[in-house]
C-alpha positions in Angstrom: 2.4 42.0 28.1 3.6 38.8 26.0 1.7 38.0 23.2 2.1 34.9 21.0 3.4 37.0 18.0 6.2 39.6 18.6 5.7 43.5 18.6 8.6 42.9 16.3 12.6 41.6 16.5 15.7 43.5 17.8 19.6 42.9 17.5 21.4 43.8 20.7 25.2 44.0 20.0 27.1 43.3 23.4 23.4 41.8 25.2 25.2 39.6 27.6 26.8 43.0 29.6 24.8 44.2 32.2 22.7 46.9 30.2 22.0 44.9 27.6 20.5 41.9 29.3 18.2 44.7 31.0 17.1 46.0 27.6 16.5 42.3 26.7 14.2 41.7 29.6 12.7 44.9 29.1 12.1 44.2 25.3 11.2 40.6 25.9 8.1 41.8 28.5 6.8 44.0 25.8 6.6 41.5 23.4 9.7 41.8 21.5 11.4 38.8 19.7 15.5 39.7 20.9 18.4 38.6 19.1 21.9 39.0 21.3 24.9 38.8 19.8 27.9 38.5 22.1 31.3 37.6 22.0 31.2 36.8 25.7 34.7 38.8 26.2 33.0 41.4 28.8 29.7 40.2 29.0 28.3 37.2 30.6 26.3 34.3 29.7 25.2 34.3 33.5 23.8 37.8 32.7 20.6 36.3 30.2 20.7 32.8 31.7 17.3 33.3 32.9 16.3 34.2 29.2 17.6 31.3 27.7 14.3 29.5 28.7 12.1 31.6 26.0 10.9 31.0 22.2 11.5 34.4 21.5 15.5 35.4 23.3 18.1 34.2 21.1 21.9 34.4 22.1 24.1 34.3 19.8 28.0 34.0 20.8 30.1 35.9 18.1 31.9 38.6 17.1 30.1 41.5 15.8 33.5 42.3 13.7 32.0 38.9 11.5 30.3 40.9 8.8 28.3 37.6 7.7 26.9 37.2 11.4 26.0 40.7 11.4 24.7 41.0 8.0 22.1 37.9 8.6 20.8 39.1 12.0 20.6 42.8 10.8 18.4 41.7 8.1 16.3 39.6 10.5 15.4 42.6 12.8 13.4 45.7 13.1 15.8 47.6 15.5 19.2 47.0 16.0 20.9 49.0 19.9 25.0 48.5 19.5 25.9 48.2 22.8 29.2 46.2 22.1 32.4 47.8 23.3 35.4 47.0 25.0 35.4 47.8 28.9 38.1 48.8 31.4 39.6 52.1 29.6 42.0 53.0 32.4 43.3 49.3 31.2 43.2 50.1 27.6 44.9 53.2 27.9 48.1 51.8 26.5 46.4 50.5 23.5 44.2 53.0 23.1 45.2 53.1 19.5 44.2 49.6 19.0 41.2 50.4 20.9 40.0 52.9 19.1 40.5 51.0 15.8 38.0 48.0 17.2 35.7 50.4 18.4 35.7 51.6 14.7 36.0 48.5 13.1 33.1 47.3 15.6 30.5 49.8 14.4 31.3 50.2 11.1 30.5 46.2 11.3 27.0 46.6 12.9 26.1 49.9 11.4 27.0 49.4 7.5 23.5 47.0 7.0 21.9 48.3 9.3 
């Protein structure tokens, strides 16, 4: 269902991880202009590759703890999913303090222009 102008523009925090480059496809195919942002530390490029190709999938590699990245591409889009967070708790156990605090720190980022 691709049309020439977008149903509108989404933000997906953490789109190169497996669920969010299904959500981008998904988005894409119904006419959605998607915006990833992705600091690449769990996710992988190799997961949107074949979305690099289109007008209207834009991947961003950042940090969603950047408040000025965030701000701009909030702004930009209709919908914002915040699917950025740190994998691998059984790994993370030891820090889960410091954990915790990114998790935190990582949606207060996304959600406070939202």
């Amino acid at each position: 269902m691709s049309t020439d102008k977008p149903t509108g523009s989404a933000l997906i925090t953490g789109g190169a991880g497996f669920i969010g480059s299904h959500l981008s496809e998904l988005l894409l195919d119904a006419g959605w202009e998607v915006f990833v942002l992705d600091d690449l530390s769990t996710g992988s490029e190799r997961n949107v590759a074949h979305l690099r190709e289109r007008r209207d999938f834009h991947l961003i590699v950042d940090s969603v703890l950047k408040n000025s990245v965030v701000n701009e591409l909030v702004h930009r889009c209709d919908v914002v999913f915040h699917l950025a967070a740190r994998r691998a708790a059984g790994r993370m156990r030891s820090r889960r303090r410091s954990t915790s605090s990114s998790r935190s720190r990582t949606t207060r980022s996304a959600g406070s222009t939202a």
